[in-house]
C-alpha positions as a Markdown table, in Angstrom:
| # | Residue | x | y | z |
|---|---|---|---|---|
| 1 | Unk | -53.7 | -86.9 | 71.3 |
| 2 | Unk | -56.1 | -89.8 | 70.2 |
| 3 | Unk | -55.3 | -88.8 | 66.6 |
| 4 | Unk | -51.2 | -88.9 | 67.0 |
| 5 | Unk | -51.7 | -92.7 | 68.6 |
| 6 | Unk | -53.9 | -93.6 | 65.2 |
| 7 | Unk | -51.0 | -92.1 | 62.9 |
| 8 | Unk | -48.9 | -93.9 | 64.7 |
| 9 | Unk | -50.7 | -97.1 | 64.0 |
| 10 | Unk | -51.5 | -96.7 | 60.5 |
| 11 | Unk | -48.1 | -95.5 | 59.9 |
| 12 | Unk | -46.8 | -98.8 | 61.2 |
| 13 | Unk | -50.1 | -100.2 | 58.9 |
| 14 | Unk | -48.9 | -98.1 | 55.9 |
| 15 | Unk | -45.2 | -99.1 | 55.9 |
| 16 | Unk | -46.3 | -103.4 | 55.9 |
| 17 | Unk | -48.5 | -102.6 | 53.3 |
| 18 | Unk | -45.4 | -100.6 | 50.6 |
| 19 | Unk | -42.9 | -103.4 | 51.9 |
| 20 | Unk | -45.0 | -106.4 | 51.1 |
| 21 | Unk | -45.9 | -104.5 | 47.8 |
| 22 | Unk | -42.1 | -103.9 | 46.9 |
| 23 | Unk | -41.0 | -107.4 | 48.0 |
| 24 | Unk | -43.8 | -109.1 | 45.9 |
| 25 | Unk | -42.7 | -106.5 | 42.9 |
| 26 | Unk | -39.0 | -108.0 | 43.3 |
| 27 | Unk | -40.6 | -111.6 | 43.7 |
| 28 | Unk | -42.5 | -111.3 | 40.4 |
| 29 | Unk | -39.6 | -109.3 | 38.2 |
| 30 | Unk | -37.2 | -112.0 | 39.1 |
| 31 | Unk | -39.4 | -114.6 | 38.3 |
| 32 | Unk | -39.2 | -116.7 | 41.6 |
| 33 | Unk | -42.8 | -117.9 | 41.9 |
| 34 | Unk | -43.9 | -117.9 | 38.2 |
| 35 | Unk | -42.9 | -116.7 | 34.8 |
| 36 | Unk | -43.2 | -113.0 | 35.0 |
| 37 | Unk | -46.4 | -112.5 | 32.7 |
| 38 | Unk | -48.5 | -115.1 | 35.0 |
| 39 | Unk | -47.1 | -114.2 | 38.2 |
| 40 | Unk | -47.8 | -110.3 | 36.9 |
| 41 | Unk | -51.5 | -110.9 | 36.4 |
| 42 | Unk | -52.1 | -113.6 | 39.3 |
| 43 | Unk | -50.2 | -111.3 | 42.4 |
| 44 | Unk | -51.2 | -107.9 | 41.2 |
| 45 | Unk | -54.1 | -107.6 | 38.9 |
| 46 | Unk | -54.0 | -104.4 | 37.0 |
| 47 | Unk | -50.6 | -103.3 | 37.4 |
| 48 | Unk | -48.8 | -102.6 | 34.2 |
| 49 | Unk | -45.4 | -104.2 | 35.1 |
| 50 | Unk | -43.6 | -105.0 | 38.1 |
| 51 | Unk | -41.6 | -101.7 | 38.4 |
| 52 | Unk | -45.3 | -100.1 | 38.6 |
| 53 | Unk | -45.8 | -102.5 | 41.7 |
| 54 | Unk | -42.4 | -101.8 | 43.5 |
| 55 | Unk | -42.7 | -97.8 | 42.8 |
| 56 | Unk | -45.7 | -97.5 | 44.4 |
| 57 | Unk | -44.9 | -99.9 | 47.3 |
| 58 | Unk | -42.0 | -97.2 | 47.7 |
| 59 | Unk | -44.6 | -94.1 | 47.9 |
| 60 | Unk | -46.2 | -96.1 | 50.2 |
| 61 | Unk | -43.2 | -96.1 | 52.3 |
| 62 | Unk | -42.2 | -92.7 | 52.0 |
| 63 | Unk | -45.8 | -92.1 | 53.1 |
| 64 | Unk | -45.3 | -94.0 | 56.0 |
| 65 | Unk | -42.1 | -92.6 | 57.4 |
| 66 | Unk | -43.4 | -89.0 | 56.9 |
| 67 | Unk | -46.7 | -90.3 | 58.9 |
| 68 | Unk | -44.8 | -91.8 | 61.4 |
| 69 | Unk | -42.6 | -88.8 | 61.9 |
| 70 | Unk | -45.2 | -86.3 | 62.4 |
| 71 | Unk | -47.0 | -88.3 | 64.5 |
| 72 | Unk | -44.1 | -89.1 | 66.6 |
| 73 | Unk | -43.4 | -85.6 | 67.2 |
| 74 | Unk | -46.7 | -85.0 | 68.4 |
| 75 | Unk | -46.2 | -87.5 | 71.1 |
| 76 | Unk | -43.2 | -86.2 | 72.3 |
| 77 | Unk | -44.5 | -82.7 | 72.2 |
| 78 | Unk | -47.1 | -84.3 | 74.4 |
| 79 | Unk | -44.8 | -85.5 | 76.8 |
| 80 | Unk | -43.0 | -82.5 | 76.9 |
| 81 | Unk | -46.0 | -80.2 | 78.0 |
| 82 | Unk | -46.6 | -83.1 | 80.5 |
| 83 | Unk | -50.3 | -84.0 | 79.3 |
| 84 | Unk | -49.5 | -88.0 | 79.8 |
C-alpha cells in the first residue's frame, strides 16, 4: 500500500501545482501584476495566452482529484480487509 500513500501525496502535490497555475492565469489575464503581454512572458514563458495557462492548471486539477480518488479508495479498501 506504499504506492496508494505516494498517490496520495502527489495528488495533494498535483492539485497545488493546477491551482497556483490557474490563479497566476487569472492574475496575468486581469492584468494585476503587469500589463498582460509582460506579465504573459515574465510568469509563464512559452504559453501562448493566459487561457492556455488556466486550462491546463484545470487538467491538472482534474488529474489530481481522479489521483486522489483512486488512491483514497485503495486505503480504505485497505482498512477494510484489515491490513493496517
Amino acid at each position: 500500500m506504499t504506492f496508494s500513500y505516494a498517490a496520495r501525496i502527489l495528488a495533494y502535490l498535483i492539485l497545488l501545482v493546477g491551482a497556483w497555475q490557474v490563479v497566476i492565469g487569472l492574475v496575468i489575464a486581469h492584468e494585476l501584476l503587469l500589463p498582460y503581454e509582460e506579465a504573459l512572458r515574465r510568469y509563464t514563458p512559452g504559453a501562448p495566452s493566459s487561457g492556455s495557462v488556466i486550462d491546463k492548471g484545470i487538467y491538472k486539477l482534474v488529474a489530481a482529484v481522479g489521483l486522489g480518488a483512486v488512491a483514497e479508495i485503495g486505503l480504505h479498501v485497505k482498512k477494510m480487509r484489515g491490513e493496517q
